[in-house]
Rosetta silent file (secondary structure, phi, psi, omega in degrees, C-alpha in Angstrom):
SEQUENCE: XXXXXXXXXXXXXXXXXXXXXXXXXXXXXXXXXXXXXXXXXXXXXXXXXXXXXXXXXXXXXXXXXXXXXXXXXXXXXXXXXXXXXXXXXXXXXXXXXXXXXXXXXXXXXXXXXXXXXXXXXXXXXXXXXXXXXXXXXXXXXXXXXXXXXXXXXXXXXXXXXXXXXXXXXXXXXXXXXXXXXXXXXXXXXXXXXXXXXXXXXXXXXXXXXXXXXXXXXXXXXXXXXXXXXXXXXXXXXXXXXXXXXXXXXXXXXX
SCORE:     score description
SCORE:     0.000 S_00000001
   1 L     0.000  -45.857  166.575    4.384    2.523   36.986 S_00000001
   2 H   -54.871  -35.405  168.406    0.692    3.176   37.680 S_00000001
   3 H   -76.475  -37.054  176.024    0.826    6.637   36.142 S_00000001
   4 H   -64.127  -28.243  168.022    2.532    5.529   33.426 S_00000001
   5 H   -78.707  -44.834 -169.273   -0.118    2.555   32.799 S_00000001
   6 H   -78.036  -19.940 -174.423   -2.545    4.850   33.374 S_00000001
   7 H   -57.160  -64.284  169.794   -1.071    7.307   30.985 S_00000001
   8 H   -54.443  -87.307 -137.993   -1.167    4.528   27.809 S_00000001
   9 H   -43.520  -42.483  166.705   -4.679    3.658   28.473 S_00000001
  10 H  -100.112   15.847  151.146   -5.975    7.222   27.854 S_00000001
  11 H   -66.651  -52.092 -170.814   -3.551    7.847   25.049 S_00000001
  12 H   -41.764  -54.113  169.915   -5.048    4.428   23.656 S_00000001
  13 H   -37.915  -68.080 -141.707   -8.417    6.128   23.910 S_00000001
  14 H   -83.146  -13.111 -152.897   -8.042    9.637   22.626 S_00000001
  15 H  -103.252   -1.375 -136.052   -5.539    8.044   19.193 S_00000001
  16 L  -133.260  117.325  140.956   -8.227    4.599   18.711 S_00000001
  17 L   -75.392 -166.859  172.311  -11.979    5.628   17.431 S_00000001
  18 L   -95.596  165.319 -150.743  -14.799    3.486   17.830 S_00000001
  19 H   -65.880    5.162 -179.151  -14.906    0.206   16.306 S_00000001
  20 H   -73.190  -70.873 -151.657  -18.537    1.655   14.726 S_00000001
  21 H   -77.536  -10.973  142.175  -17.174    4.464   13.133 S_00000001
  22 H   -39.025  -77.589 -149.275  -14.531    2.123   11.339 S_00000001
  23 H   -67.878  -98.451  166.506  -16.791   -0.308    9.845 S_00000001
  24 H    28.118  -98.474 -170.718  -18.850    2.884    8.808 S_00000001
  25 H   -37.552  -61.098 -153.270  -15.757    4.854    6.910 S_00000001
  26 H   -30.349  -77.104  160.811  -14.571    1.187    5.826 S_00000001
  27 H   -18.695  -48.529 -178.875  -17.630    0.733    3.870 S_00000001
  28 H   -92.941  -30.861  139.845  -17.782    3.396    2.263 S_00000001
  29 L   -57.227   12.431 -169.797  -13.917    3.278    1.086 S_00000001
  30 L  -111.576   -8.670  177.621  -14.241    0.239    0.013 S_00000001
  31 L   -63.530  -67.964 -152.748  -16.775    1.755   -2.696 S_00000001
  32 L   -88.373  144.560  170.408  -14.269    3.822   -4.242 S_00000001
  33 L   -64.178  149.200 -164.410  -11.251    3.576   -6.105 S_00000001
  34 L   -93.411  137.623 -140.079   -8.539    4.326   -3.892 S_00000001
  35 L    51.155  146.903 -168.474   -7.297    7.754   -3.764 S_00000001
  36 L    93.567 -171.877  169.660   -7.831   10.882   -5.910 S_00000001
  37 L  -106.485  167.077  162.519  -11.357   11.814   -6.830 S_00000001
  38 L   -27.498  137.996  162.092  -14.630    9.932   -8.062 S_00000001
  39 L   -83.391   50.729  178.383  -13.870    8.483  -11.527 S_00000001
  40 L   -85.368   73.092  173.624  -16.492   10.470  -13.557 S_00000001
  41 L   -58.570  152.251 -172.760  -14.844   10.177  -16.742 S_00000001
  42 L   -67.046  -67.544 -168.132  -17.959   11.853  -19.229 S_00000001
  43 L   -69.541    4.227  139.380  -17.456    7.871  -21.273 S_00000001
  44 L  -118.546   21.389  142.404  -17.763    6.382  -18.092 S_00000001
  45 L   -51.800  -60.481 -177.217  -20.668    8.177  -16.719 S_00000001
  46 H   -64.536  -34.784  169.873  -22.474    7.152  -20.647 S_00000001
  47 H   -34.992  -81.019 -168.735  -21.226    3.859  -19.538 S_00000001
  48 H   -58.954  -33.356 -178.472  -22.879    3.119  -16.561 S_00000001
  49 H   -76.951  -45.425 -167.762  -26.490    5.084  -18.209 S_00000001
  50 H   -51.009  -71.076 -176.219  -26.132    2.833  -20.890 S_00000001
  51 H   -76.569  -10.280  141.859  -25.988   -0.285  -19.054 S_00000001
  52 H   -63.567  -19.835 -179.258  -29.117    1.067  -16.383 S_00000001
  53 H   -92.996  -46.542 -152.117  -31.038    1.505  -19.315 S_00000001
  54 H   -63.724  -59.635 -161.260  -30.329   -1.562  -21.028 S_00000001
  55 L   -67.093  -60.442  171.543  -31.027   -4.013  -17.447 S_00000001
  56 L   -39.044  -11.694 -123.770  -33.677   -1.067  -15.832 S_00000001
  57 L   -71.643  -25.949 -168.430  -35.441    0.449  -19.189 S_00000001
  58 L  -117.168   28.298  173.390  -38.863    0.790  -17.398 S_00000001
  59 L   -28.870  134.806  150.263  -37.335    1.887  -13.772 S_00000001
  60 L  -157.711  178.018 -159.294  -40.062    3.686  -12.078 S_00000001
  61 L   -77.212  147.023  176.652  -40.981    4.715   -8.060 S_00000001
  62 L   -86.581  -29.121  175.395  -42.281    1.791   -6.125 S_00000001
  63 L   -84.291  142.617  170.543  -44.822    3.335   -4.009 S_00000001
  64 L   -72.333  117.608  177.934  -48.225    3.002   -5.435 S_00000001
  65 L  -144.637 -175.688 -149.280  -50.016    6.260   -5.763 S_00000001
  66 L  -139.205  -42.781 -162.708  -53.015    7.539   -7.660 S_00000001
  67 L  -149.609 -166.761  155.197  -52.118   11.239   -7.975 S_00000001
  68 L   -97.899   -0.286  141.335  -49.221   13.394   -6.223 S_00000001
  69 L   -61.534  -67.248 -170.740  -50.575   13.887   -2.902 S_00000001
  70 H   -47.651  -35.764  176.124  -50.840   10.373   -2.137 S_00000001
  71 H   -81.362   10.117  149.581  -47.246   10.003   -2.904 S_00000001
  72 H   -47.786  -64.762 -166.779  -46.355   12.974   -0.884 S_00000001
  73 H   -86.261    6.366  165.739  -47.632   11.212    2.128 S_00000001
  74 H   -75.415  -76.329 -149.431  -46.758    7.425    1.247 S_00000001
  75 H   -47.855  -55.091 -160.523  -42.960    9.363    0.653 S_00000001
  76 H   -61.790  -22.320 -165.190  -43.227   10.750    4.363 S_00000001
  77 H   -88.762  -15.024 -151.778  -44.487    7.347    5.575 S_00000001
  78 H  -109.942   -4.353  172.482  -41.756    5.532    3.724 S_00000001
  79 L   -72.885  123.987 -163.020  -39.119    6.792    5.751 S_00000001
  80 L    86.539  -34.181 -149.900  -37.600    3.719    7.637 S_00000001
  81 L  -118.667  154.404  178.802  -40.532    1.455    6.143 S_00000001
  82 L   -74.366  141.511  152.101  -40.249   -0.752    3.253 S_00000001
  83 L   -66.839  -32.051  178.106  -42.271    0.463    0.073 S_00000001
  84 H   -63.337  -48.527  167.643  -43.974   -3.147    0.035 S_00000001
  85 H   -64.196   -2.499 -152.221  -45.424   -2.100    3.917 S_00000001
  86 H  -136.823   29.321  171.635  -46.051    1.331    3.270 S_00000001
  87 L  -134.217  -59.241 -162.813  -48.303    0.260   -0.260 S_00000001
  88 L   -65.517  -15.472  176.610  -50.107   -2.230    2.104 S_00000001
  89 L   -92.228  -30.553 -163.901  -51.047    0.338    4.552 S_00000001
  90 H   -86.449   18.799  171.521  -52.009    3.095    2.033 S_00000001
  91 H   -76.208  -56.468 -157.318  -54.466    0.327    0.441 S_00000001
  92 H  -105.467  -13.183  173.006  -56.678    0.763    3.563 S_00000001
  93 H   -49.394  -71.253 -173.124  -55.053    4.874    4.173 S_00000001
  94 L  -163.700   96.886  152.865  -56.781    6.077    1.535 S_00000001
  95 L   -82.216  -30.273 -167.907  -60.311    5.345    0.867 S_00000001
  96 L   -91.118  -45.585 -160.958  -60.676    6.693    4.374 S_00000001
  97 L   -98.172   66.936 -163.948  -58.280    9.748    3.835 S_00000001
  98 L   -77.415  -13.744 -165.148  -59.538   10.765    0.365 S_00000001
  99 L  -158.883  169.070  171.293  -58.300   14.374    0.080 S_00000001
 100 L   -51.628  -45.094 -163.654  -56.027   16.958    2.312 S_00000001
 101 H   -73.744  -11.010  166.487  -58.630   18.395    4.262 S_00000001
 102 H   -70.124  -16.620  165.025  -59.173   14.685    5.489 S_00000001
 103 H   -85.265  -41.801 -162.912  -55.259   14.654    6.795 S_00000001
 104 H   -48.670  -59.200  170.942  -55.537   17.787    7.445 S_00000001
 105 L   -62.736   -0.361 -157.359  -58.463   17.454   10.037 S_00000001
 106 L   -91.597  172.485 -176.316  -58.224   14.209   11.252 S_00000001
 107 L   -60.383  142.054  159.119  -58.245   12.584   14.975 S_00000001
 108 L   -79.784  -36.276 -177.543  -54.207   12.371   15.417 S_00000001
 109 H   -57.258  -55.687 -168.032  -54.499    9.278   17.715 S_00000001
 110 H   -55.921  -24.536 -171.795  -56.683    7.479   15.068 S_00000001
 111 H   -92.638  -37.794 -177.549  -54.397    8.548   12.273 S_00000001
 112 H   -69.612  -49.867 -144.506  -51.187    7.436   14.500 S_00000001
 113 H   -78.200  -43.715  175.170  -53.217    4.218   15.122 S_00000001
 114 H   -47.957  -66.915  165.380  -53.629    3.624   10.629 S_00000001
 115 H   -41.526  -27.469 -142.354  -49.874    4.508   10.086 S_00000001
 116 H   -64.422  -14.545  178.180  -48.400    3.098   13.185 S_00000001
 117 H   -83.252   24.472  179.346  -47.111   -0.317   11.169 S_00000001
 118 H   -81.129  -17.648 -157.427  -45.090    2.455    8.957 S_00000001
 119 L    64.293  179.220 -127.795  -43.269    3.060   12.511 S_00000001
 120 L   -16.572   93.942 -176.318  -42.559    6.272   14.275 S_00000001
 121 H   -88.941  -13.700 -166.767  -46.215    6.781   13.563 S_00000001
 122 H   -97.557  -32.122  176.755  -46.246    9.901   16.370 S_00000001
 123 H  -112.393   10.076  164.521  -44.089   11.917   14.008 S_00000001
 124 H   -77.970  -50.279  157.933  -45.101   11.032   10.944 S_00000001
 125 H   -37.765  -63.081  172.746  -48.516   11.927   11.951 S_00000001
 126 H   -39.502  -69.521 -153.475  -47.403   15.566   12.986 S_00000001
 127 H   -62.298  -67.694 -171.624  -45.443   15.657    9.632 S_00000001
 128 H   -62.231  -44.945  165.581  -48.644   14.714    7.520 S_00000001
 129 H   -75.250   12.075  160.689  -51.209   16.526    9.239 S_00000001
 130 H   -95.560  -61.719 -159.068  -48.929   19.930    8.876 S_00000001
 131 H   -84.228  -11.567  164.913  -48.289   19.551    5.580 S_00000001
 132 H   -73.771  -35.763 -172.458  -51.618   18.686    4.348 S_00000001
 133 H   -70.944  -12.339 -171.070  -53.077   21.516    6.398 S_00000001
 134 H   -90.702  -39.242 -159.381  -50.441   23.840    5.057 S_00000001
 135 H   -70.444  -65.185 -118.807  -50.850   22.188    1.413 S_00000001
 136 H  -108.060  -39.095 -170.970  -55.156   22.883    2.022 S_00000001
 137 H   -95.203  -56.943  167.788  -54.488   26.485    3.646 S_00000001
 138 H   -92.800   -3.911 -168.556  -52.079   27.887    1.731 S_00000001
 139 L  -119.648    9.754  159.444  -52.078   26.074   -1.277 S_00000001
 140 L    78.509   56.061  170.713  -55.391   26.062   -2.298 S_00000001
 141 L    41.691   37.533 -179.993  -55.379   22.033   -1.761 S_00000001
 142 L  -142.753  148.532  177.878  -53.234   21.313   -4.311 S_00000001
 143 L   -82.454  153.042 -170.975  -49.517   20.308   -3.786 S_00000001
 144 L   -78.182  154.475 -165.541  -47.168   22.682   -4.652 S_00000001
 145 L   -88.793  -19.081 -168.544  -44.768   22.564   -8.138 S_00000001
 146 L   -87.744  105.757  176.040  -41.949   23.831   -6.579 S_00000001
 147 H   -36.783  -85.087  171.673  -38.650   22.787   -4.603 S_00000001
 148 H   -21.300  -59.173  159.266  -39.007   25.847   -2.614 S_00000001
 149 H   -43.881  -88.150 -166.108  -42.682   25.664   -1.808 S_00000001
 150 H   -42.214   -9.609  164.475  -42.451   22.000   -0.920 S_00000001
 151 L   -83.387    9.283 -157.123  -39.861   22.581    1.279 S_00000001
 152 L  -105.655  -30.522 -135.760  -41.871   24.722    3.127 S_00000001
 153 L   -99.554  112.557  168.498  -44.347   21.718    3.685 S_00000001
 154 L   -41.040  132.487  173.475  -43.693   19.994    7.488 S_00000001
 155 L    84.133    6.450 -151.820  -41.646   16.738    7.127 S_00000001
 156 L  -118.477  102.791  175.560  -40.830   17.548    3.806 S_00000001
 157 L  -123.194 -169.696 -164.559  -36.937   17.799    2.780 S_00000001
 158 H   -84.700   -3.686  151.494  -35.241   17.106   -0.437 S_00000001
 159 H   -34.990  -55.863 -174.012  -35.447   13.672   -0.768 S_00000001
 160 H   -75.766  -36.334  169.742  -39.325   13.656   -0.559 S_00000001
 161 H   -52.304  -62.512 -177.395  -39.361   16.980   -2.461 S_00000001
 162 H   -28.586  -66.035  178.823  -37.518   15.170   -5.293 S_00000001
 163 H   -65.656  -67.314  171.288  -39.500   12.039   -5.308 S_00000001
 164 H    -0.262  -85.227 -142.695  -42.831   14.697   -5.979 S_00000001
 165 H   -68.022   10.564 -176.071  -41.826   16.904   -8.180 S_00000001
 166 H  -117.775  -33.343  172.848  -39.870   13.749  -10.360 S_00000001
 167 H  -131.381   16.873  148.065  -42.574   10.997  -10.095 S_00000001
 168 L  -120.035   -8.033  170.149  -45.613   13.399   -9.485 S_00000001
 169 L  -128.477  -15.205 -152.719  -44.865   15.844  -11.829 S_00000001
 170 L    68.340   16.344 -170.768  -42.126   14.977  -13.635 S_00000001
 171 L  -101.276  111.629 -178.106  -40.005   17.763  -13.017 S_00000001
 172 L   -69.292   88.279  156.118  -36.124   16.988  -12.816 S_00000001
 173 L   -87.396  -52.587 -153.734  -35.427   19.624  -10.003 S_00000001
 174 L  -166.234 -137.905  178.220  -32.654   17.550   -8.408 S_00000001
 175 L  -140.534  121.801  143.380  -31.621   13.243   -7.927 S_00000001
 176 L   -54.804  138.231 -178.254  -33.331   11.375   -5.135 S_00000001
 177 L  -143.857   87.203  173.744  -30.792   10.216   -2.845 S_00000001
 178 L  -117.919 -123.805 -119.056  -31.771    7.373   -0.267 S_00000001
 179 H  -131.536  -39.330  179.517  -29.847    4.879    1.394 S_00000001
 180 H   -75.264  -66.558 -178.612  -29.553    2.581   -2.194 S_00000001
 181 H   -54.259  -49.873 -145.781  -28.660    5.758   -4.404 S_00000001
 182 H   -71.778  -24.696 -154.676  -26.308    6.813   -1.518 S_00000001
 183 H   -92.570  -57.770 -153.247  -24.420    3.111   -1.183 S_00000001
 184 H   -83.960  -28.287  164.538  -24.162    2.646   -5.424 S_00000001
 185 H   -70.546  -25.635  169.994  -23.346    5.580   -6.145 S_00000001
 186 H   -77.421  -33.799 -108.153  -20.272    5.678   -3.770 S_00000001
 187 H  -138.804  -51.375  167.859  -19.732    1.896   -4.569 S_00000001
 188 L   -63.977  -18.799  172.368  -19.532    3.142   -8.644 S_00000001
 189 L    87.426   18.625  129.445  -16.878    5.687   -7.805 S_00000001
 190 L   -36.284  -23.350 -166.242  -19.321    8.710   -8.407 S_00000001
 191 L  -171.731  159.592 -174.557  -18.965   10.259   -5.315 S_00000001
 192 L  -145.373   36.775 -173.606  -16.856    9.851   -2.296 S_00000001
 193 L  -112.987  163.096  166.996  -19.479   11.963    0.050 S_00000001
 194 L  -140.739   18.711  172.288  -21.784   10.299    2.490 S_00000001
 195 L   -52.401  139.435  162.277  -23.530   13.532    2.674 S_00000001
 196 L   -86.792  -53.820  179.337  -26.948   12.957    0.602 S_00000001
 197 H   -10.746  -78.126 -168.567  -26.701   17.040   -0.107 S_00000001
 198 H   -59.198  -56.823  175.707  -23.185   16.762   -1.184 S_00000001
 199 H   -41.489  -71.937 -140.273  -24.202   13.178   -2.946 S_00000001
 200 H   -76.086  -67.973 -163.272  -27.084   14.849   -5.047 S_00000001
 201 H   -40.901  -41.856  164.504  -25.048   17.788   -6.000 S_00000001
 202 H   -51.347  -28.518  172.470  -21.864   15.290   -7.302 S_00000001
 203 H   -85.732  -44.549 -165.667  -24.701   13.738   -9.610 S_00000001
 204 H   -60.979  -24.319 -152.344  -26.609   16.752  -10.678 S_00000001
 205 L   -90.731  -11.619 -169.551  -23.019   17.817  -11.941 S_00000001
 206 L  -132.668   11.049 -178.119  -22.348   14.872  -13.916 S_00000001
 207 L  -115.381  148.159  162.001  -25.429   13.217  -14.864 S_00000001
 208 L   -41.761  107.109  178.891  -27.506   14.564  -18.010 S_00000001
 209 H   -33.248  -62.413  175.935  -30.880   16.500  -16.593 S_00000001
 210 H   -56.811   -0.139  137.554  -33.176   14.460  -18.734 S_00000001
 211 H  -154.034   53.762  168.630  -31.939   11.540  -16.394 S_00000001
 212 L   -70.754  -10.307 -144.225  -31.853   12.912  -12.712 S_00000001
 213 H   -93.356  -51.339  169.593  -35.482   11.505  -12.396 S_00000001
 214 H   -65.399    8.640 -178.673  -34.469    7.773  -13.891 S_00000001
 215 H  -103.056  -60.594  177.289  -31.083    7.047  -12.588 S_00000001
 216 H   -63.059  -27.296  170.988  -32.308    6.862   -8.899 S_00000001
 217 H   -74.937  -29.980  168.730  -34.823    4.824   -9.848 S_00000001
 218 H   -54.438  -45.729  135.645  -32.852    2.853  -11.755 S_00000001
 219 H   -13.380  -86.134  177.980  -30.557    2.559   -8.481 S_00000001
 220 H   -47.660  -44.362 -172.987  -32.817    1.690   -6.347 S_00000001
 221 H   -80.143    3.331 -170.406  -33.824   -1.078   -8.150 S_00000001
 222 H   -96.392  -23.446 -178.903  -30.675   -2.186   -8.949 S_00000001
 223 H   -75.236  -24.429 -176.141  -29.544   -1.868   -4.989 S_00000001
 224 H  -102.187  -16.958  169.922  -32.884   -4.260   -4.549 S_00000001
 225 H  -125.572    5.420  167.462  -32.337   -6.762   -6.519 S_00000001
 226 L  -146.619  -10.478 -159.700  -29.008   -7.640   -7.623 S_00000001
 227 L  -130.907   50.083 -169.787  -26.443   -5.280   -6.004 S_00000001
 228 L   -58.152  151.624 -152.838  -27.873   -6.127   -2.668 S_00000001
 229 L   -90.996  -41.478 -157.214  -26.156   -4.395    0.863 S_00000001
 230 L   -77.063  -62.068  165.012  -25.505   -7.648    2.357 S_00000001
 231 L  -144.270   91.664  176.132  -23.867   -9.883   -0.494 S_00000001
 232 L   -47.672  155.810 -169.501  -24.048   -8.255   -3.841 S_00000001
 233 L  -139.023   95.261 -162.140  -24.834  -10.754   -6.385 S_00000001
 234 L   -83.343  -21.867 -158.220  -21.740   -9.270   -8.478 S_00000001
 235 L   -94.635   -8.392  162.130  -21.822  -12.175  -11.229 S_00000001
 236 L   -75.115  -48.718  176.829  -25.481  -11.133  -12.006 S_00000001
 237 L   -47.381  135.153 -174.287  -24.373   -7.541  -12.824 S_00000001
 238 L   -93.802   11.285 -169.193  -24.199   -6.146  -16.410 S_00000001
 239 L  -113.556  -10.077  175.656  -22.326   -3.011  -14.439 S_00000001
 240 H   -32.019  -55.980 -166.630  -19.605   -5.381  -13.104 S_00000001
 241 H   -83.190   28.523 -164.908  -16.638   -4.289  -15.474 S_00000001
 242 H  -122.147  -39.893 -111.194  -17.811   -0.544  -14.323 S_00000001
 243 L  -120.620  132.157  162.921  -17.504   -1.664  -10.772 S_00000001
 244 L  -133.709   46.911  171.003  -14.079   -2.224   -8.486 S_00000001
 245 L   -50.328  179.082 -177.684  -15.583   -2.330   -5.186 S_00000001
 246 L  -101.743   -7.310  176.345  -13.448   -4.167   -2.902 S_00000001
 247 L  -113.500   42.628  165.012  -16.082   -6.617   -1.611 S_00000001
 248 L   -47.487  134.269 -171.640  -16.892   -7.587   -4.803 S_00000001
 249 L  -124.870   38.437 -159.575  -18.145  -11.126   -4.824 S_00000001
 250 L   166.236  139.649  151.121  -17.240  -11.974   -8.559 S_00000001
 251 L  -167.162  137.499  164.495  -14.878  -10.221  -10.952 S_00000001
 252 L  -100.427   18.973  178.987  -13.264  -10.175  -14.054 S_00000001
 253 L   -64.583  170.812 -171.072  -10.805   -7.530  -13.334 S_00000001
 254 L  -115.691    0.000    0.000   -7.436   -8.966  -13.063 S_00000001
């Protein structure tokens, strides 16, 4: 009887994951219509752009920046951090830090000590002071134009490459894809990845070039202020009749 008790319990284990990695998956099926693939019909793709432009029309990136270095490093700093904390630090960043060779070069404790209410200030520090010194050495102090270059750049992957070259240069090279793009876009039935790679690539294929740079912004803001993580505030949405998540908190679907 004891082997046999003992038997179930670590069947129970090996068949039962953990109660994490439910609520995880859950979430994100709960985006998507169920079964099949993403519903990017072309007219409901124009749909959904339509109604981002109409509530969104003047979407643009939230960190405050002066040129496209500073939003290199406000982007590396913004990881984890709020954009409202990570504009209040780069207020007093930089006047002090005025140029690359000033990142480049700088004390690292004193620089961890400026950053540190961005959080993990010890590797964010590494991460800034590489890539400015890299940006300053090899790049003749000017940030690079490229996806390739900037990927080159410590701390730098394609998110942050994205936000650059799309709201410092203007160059539609890819979609930003952060935690807000990743949840609405699953949660619209666009994608059924939880991948960002795999995310941005499901968008690049089905969104219009001329608006990879404004549909994540338009996201984001739409993930901050009405389509919220916690309790979406579904009866404020003009994208509602788009939308059939299942934790919908308002609908007029039948």
């Amino acid at each position: 009887m004891a082997k046999q008790l003992k038997k179930m319990r670590n069947g129970s284990k090996t068949r039962t994951p953990p109660a994490k990695t439910i609520r995880s998956a859950g979430k994100l099926r709960s985006a998507s219509k169920p079964g099949g693939k993403p519903n990017t019909d072309p007219k409901r793709v124009a749909a959904i752009l339509a109604k981002l432009d109409e509530a969104y029309p003047e979407a643009s990136c939230e960190l405050v920046h002066e040129h496209p270095f500073q939003l290199l490093i406000s982007t590396i700093l913004s990881a984890q951090c709020t954009d409202v904390r990570v504009n209040a630090v780069g207020k007093m960043l930089y006047p002090k830090y005025s140029t690359p060779e000033r990142f480049a070069y700088a004390n690292p404790a004193e620089l961890e000590q400026d950053i540190r209410p961005t959080g993990f200030f010890r590797n964010k520090t590494k991460s800034i002071m590489g890539a400015s010194k890299k940006i300053v050495e090899e790049f003749g102090g000017k940030v690079p134009q490229t996806m390739e270059e900037l990927l080159t750049l410590p701390g730098v992957a394609r998110k942050t490459a994205n936000v650059v070259l799309g709201s410092g240069f203007g160059i539609a090279a890819g979609v930003v894809v952060d935690t807000h793009v990743m949840r609405l876009s699953n949660r619209l039935d666009l994608t059924h990845h939880s991948d960002p790679r795999k995310i941005e690539q499901d968008l690049m294929a089905i969104l219009p070039q001329d608006k990879w740079i404004i549909f994540s912004h338009q996201l984001i803001w739409h993930g901050r202020r009405v389509c919220v993580a916690r309790k979406p505030r579904c009866v404020e949405c003009n994208l509602e009749k788009l939308c059939y998540a299942k934790d919908k908190t308002y609908s007029t679907h039948s």
